[in-house]
RODO-2510 file (C-alpha; in nm, 4 decimals, decimal comma):
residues 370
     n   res          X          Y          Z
     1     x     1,6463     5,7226    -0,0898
     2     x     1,8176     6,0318     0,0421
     3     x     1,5596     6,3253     0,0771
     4     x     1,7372     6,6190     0,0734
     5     x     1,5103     6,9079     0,0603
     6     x     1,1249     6,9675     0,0234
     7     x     0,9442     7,2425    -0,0977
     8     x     0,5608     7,3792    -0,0903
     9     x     0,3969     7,6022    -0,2940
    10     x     0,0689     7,7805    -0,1973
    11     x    -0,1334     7,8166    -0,5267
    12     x    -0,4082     7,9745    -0,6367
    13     x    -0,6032     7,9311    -0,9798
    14     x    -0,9609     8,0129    -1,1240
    15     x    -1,1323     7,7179    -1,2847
    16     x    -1,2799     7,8091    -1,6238
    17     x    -1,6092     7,7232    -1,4637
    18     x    -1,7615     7,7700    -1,1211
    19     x    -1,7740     7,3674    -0,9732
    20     x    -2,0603     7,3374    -0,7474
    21     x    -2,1344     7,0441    -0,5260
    22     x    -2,3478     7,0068    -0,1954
    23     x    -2,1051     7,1447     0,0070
    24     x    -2,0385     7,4570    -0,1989
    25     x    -1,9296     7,6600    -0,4835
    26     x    -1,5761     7,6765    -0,5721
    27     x    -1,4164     7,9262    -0,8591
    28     x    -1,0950     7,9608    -0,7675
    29     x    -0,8700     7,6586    -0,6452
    30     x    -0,5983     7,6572    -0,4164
    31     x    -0,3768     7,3942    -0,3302
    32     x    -0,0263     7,2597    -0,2186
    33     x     0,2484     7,1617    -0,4588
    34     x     0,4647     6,9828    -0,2884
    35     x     0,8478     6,8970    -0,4332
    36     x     1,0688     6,6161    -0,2779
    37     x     1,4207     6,6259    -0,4206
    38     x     1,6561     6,3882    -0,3585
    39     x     1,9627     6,2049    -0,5440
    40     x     1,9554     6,4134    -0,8745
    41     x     1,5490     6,4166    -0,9076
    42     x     1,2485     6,6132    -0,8212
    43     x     0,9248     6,4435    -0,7557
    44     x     0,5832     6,6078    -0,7627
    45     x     0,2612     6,5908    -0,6189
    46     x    -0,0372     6,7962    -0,4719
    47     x    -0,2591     6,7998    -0,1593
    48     x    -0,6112     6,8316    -0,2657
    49     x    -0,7979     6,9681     0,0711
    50     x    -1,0259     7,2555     0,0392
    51     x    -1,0385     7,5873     0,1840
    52     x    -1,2789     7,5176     0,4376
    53     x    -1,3792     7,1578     0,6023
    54     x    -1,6371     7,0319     0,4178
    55     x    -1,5305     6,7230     0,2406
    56     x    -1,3294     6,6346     0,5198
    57     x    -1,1947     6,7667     0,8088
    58     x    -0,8679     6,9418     0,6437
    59     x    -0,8530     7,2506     0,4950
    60     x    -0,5101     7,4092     0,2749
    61     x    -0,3998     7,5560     0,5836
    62     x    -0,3874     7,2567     0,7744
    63     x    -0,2276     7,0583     0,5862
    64     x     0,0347     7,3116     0,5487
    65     x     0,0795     7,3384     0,8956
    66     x     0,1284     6,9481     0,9232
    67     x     0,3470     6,8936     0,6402
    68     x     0,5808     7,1984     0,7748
    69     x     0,5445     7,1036     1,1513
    70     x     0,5309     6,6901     1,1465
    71     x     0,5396     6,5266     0,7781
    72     x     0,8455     6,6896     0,6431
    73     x     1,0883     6,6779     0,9509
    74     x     1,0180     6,3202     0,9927
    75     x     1,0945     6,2678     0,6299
    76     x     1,3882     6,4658     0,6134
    77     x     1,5580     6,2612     0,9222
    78     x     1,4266     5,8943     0,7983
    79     x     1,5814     5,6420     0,6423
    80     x     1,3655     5,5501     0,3279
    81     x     1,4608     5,2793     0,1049
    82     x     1,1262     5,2690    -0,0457
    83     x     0,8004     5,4783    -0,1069
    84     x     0,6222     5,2453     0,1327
    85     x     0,8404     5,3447     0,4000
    86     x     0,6736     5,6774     0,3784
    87     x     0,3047     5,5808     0,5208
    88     x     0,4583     5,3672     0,8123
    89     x     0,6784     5,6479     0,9196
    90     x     0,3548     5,8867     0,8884
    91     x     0,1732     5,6119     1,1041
    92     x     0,1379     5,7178     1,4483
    93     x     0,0163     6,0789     1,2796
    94     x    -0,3438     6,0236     1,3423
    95     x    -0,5251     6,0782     0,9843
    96     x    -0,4300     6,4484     0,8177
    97     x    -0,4816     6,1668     0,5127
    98     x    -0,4378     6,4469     0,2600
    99     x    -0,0761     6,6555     0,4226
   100     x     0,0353     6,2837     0,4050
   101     x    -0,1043     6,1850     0,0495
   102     x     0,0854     6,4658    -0,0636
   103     x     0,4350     6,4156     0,0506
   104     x     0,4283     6,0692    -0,0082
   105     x     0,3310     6,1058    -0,3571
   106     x     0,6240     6,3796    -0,3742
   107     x     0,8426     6,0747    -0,2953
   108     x     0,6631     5,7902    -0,5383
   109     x     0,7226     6,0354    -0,8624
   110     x     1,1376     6,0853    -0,7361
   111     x     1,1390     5,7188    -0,6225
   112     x     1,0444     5,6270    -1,0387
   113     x     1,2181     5,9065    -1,1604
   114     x     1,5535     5,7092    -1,0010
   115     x     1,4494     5,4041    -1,1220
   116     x     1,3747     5,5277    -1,4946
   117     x     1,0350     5,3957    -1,4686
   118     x     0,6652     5,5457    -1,5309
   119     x     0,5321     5,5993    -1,1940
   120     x     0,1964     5,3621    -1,3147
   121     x     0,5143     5,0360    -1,3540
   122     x     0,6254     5,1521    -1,0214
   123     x     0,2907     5,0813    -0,8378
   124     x     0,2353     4,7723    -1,0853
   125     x     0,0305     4,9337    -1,3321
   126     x     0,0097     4,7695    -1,6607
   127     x    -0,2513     4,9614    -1,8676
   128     x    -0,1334     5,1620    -2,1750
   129     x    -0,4759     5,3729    -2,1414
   130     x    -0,7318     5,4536    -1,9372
   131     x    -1,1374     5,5584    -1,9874
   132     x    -1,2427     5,8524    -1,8166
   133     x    -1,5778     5,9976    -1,7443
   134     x    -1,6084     6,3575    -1,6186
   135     x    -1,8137     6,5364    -1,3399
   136     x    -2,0995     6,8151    -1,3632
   137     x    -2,1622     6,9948    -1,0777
   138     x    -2,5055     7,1191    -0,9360
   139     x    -2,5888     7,3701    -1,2169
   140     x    -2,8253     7,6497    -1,1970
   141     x    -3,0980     7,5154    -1,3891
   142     x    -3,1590     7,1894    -1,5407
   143     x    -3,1170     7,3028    -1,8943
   144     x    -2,7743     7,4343    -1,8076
   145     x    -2,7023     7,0521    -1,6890
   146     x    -2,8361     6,8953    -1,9854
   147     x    -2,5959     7,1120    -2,2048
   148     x    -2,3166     7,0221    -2,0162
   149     x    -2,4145     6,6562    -2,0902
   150     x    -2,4063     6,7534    -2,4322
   151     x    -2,0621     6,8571    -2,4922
   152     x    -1,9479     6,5895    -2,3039
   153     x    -2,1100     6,3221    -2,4670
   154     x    -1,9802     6,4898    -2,7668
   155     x    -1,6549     6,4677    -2,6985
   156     x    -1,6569     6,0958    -2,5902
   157     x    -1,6299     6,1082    -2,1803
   158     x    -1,7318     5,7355    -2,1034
   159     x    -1,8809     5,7850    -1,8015
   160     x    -2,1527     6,1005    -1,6972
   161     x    -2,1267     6,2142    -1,3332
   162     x    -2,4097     6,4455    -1,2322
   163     x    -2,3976     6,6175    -0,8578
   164     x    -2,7043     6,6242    -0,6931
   165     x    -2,8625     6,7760    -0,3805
   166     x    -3,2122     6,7575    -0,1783
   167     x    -3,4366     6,9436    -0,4442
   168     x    -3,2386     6,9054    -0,7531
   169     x    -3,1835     6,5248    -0,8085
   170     x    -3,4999     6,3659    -0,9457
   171     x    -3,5669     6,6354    -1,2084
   172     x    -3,1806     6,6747    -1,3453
   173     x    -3,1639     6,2617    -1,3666
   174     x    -3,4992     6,2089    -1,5352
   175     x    -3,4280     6,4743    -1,7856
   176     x    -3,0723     6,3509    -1,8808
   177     x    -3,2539     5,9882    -1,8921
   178     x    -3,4998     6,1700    -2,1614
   179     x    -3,3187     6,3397    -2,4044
   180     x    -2,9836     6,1210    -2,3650
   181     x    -3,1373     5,7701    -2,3665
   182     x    -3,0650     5,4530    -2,0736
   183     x    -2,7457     5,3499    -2,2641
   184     x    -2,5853     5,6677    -2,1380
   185     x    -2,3451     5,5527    -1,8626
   186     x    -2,4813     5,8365    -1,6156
   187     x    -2,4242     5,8291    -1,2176
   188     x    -2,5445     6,0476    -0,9712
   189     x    -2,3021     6,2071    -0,6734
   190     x    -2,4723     6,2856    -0,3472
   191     x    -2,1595     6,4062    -0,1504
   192     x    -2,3780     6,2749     0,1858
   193     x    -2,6714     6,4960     0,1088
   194     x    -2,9039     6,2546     0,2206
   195     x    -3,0322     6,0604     0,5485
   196     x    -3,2598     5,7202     0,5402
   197     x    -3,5691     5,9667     0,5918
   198     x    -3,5003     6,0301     0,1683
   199     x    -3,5541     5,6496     0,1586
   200     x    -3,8642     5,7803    -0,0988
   201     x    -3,5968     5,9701    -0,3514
   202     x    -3,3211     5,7010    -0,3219
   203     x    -3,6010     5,4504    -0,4341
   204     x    -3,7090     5,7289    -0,7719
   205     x    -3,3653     5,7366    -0,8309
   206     x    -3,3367     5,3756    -0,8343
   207     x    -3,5998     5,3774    -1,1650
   208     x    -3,3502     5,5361    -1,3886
   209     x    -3,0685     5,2447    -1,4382
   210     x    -2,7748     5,4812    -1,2759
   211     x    -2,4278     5,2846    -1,2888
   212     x    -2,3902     5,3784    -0,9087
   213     x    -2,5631     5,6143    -0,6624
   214     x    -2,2536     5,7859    -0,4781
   215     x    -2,2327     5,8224    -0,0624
   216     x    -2,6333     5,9272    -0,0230
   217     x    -2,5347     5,9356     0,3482
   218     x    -2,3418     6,0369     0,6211
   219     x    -1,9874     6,0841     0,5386
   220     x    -1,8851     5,8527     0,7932
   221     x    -2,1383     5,5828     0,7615
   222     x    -2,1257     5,2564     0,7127
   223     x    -2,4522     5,1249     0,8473
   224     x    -2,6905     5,3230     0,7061
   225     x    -2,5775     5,2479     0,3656
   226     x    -2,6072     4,8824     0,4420
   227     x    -2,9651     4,8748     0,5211
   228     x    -3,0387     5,1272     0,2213
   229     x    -2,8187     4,9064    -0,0318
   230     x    -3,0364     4,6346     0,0535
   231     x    -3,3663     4,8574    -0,0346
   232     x    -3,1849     4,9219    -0,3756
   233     x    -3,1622     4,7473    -0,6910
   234     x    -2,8660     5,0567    -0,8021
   235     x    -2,5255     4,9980    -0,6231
   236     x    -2,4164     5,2639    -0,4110
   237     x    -2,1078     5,3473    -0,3979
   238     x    -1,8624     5,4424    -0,0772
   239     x    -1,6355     5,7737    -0,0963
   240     x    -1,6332     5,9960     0,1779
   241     x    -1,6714     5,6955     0,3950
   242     x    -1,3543     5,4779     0,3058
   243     x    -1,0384     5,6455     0,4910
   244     x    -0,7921     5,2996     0,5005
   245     x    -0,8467     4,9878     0,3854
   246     x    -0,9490     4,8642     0,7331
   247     x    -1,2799     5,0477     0,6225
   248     x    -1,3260     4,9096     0,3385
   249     x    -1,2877     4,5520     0,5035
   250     x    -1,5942     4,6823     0,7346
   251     x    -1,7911     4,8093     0,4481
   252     x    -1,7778     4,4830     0,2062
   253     x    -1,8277     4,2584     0,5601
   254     x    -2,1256     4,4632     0,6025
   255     x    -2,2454     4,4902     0,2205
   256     x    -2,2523     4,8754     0,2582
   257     x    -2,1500     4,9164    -0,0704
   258     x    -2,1108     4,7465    -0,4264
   259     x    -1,8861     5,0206    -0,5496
   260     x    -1,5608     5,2034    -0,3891
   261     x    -1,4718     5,5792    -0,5017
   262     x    -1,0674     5,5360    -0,4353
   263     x    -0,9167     5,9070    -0,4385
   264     x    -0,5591     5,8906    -0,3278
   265     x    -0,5658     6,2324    -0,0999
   266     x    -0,8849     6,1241     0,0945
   267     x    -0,6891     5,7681     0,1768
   268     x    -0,3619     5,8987     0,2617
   269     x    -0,1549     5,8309    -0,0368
   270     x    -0,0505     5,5676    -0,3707
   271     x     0,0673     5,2983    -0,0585
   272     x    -0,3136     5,2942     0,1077
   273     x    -0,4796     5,3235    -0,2281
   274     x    -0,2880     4,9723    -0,3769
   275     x    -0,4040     4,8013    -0,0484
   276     x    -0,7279     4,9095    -0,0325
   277     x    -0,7400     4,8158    -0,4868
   278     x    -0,5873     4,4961    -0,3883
   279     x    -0,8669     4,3781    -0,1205
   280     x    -1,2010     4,5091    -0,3941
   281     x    -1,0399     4,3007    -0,6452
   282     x    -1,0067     4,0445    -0,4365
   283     x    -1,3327     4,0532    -0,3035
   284     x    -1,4966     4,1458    -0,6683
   285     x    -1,6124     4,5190    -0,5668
   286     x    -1,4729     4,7159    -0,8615
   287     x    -1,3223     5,0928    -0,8234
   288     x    -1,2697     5,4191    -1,0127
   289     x    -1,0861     5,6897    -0,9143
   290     x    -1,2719     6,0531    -0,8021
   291     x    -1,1180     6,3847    -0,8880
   292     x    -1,0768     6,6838    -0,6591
   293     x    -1,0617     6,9471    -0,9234
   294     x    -0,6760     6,8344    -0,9233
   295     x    -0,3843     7,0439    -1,1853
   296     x    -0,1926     6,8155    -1,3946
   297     x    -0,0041     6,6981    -1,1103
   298     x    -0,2605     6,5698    -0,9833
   299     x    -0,4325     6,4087    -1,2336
   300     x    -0,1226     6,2583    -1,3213
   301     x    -0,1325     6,0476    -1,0192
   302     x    -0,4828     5,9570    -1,0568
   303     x    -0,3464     5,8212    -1,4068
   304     x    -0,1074     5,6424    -1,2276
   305     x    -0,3154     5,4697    -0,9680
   306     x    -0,5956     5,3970    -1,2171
   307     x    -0,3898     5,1881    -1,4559
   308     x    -0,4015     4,8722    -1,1613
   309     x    -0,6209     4,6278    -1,3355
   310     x    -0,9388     4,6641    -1,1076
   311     x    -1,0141     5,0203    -1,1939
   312     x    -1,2621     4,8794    -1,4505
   313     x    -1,5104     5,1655    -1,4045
   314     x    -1,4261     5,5167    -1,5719
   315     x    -1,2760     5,7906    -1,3095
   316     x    -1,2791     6,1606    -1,2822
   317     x    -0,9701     6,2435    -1,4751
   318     x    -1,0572     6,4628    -1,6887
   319     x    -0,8488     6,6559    -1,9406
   320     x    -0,6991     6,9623    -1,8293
   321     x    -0,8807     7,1806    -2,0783
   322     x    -1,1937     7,0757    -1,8944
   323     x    -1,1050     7,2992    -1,5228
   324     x    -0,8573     7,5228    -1,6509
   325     x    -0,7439     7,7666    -1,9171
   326     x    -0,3682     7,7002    -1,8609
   327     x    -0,2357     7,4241    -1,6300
   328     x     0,0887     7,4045    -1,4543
   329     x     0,2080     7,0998    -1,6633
   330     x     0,3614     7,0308    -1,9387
   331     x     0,2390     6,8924    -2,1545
   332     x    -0,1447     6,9564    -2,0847
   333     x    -0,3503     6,6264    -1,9782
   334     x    -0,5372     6,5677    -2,3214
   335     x    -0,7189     6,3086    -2,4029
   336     x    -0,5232     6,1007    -2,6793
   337     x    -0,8948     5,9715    -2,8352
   338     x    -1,2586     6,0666    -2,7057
   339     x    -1,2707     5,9542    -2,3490
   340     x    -0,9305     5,8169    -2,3074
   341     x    -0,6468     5,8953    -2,1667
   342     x    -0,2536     5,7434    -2,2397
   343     x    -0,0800     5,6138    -1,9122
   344     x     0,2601     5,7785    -1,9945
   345     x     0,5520     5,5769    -1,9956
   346     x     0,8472     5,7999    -1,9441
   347     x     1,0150     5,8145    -1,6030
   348     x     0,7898     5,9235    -1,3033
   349     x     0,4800     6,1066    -1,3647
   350     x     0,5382     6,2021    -1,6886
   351     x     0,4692     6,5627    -1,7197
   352     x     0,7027     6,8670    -1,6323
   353     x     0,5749     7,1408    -1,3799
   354     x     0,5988     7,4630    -1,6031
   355     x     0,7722     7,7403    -1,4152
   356     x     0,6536     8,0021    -1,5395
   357     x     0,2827     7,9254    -1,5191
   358     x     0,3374     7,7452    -1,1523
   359     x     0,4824     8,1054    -1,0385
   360     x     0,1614     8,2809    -1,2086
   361     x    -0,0428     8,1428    -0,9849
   362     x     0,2020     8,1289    -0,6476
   363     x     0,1090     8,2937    -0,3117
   364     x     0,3276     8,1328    -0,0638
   365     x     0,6290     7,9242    -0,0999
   366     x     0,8874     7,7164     0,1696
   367     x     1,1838     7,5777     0,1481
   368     x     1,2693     7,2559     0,4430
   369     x     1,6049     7,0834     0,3947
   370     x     1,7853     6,8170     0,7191
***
């Protein structure tokens, strides 16, 4: 593959909603769109850091500075015959997992596009559809969570994620529990709220049949959540924690975890992300893909990665409609039936970047050719 030039694009759009988590409210999303063209095509992708260094230790800025300063010059002066190439050359760049995620997703979607192939059959997907759950953040009140519940469980998400925080995590859960009923597939997201001293609310969670309690911990533990997995009947699952797949070795040696949260920007890309599938399947851990309040770009890798066979547990991907009044693709991510989602089959991605809505939203753009 020739790479001849790269762009970014700074972006910045409101979510329909204000997302909360433990780390923060967010209302209006930026990100980096990054564009790889090369031999005729344009691939797509999007970094999905945050403003500020919460989730991890990169922020939009950051990862512009790397892609403009490291990522892109090496690309532009490699020789790359296929995507993997892209995460070896990236290598000795010490993590920066989402400035590299990015790019070399940039490169997967032009890398199918030349090969007239979805970009799912180009990492060895095989699925034709996908289920997908969706996530509520920490809500004001508990009524306003348990309406949220409602209109999704209305419109057929198959899995319920519910955010929770020291002080509002018992009382949302049991309530959902009561008026929705055990057979609701419901899971509760920590985002490393906790330490073992909340040993007493992991064990009250653990009376309400959750699918999966997610990263309780530190957000680079591994220990802790072995000895509290063992205290647990409800699997915890690993997110924050899982960077490479040499982690995720660690954390099923260690029976940290029962579960694995894959999200393509926190690993460093599609390459990582197939590894670190490959070894849970192997190893019977099953994975689902998180969401980082991505556009259509985004989601349309998540797609992608979560048509490999042992994403058996409903991911993030939601439909556009549920973040954002317009979206930068075309078409909009919709769900083809409640709670599913089609795994496109045209070349690449298989959605257009629209323009006109892309420069709506646009704050800062750069251009990088050899």
């Amino acid at each position: 593959m020739k790479i001849e030039r790269v762009e970014l694009r700074l972006l910045q759009m409101p979510l329909l909603d204000a997302f909360t988590t433990s780390f923060g409210q967010v209302k209006l999303r930026k990100l980096v769109l990054v564009s790889v063209y090369s031999e005729g095509v344009v691939g797509h992708a999007e970094s999905v850091a945050m403003e500020y260094p919460l989730y991890n230790e990169e922020t939009i800025e950051t990862v512009w500075y790397i892609l403009a300063e490291l990522l892109i010059p090496r690309l532009l002066t490699a020789e790359i015959t296929a995507p993997e190439d892209v995460s070896r050359l990236f290598a000795p760049i010490r993590r920066n997992n989402m400035a590299k995620a990015a790019l070399e997703g940039a490169v997967w979607d032009a890398y199918a596009k030349q090969k007239g192939i979805s970009l799912a059959a180009a990492i060895g997907g095989k699925k034709q559809t996908i289920d997908v759950g969706v996530s509520i953040g920490i809500e004001p009140t508990v009524d306003a969570v348990l309406k949220k519940v409602e209109r999704f469980v209305d419109e057929g998400y198959k899995k319920i994620k519910v955010k929770i925080k020291p002080g509002f995590d018992i009382k949302p859960i049991e309530a959902i529990r009561k008026q929705f009923g055990t057979e609701l597939p419901l899971m509760a997201d920590a985002n490393s709220a906790y330490s073992m001293t909340d040993l007493a609310i992991m064990k009250e969670l653990d009376h309400y049949q959750l699918m999966m309690i997610e990263q309780p911990l530190a957000h680079d533990d591994i220990i802790d959540h072995a000895k509290l997995q063992k205290e647990l009947s409800t699997p915890i699952c690993l997110d924050e924690s899982i960077h490479t797949v040499d982690d995720a070795r660690k954390a099923i040696e260690l029976n940290s975890c029962k579960i694995i949260n894959i999200k393509i920007g926190r690993v460093g890309g599609l390459s990582e992300s197939k590894k670190i599938h490959d070894l849970c399947e192997q190893h019977h851990i099953p994975v689902w893909c998180g969401g980082m309040l991505e556009t259509g770009v985004g989601r349309a890798h998540n797609i992608a990665i979560t048509s490999l066979p042992n994403f058996t547990i409903p991911g993030d991907t939601s439909a556009s409609n549920r973040y954002w009044a317009e979206d930068i693709v075309t078409p909009e991510v919709a769900l083809l039936k409640p709670g599913i989602l089609a795994v496109p089959d045209n070349p690449g991605i298989g959605y257009e970047v629209n323009p006109s809505v892309m420069r709506k939203y646009l704050l800062r753009e750069a251009r990088f050719m050899e």
